[in-house]
C-alpha positions as CSV (number, residue, x, y, z in Angstrom):
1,X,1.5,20.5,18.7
2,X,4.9,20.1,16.2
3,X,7.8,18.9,17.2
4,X,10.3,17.9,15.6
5,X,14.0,15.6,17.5
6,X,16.8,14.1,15.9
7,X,16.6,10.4,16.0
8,X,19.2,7.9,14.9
9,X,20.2,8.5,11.4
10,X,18.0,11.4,11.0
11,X,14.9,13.4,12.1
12,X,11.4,12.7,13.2
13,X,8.9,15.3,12.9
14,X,5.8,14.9,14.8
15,X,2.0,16.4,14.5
16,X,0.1,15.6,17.3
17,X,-3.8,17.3,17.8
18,X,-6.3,17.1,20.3
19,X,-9.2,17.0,18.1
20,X,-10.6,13.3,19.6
21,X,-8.6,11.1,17.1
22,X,-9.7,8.7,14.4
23,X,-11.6,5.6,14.7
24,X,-8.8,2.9,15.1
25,X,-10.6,1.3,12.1
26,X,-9.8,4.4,9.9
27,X,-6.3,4.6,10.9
28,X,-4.7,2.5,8.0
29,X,-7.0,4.3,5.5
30,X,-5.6,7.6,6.2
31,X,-2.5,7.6,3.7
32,X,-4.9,6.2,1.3
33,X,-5.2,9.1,-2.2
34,X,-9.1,10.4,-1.3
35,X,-10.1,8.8,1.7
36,X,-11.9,10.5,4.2
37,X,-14.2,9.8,6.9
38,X,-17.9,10.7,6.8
39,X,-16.6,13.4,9.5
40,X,-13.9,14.8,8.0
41,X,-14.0,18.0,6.1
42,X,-10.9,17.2,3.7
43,X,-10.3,16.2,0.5
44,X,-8.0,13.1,1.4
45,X,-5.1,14.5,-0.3
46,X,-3.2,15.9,2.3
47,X,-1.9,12.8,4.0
48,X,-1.5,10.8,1.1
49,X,0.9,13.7,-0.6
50,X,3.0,13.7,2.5
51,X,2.9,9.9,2.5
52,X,4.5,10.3,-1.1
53,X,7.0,13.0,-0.1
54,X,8.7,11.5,2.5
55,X,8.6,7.5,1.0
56,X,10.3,9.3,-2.4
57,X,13.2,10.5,0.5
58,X,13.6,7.0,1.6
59,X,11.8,8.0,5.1
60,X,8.9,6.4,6.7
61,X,5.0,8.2,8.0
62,X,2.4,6.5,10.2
63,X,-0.4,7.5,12.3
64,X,-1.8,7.1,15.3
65,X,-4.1,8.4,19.1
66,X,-2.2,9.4,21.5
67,X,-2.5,11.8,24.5
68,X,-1.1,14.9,24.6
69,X,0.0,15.8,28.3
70,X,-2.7,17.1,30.1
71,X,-5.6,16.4,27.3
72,X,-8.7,14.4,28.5
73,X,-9.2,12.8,25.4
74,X,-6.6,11.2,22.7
75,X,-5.7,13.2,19.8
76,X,-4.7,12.3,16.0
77,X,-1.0,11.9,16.1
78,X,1.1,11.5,12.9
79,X,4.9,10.9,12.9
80,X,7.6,11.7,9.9
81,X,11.2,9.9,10.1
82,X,13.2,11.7,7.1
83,X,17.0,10.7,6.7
84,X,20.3,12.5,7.4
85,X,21.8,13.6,4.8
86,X,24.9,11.6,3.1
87,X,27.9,13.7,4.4
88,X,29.6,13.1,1.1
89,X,26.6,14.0,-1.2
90,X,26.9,16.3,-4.0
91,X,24.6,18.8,-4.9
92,X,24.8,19.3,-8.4
């Protein structure tokens, strides 16, 4: 599931699966360039570039379980805060 709902100052966008989640050991390793578990089929890139993406526009990315409504089980959920745009900002 992706949603995304303005928040103060901005907009959170928010990736939530049902997939059973990540060991809560694992969850501060996930931003990390490479990382990946010994059951994930990744390359541990994916995460990490996002993690770079939205820190270079001053927003903010964690990760987390969390139910989705109705799920049995806790899913991988991973939430993007990006910024509002400056209303007097130039584009040159």
């Amino acid at each position: 599931q992706i949603s995304m709902e303005p928040s103060e100052g901005g907009a959170s966008c928010v990736v939530h699966d049902d997939g059973g989640g990540v060991a809560q050991s694992e969850l501060g390793q996930l931003f990390r360039r490479f990382y990946h578990s010994a059951t994930s089929t990744g390359s541990g890139v994916g995460l990490a570039l996002v993690r770079e993406v939205v820190q270079r526009h001053h927003g903010g990315v964690y990760a987390d379980n969390a139910l989705l409504p109705g799920a049995t089980r806790p899913g991988l959920r991973v939430v993007m805060w990006l910024p509002a745009l400056a209303k007097d900002l130039q584009i040159k």
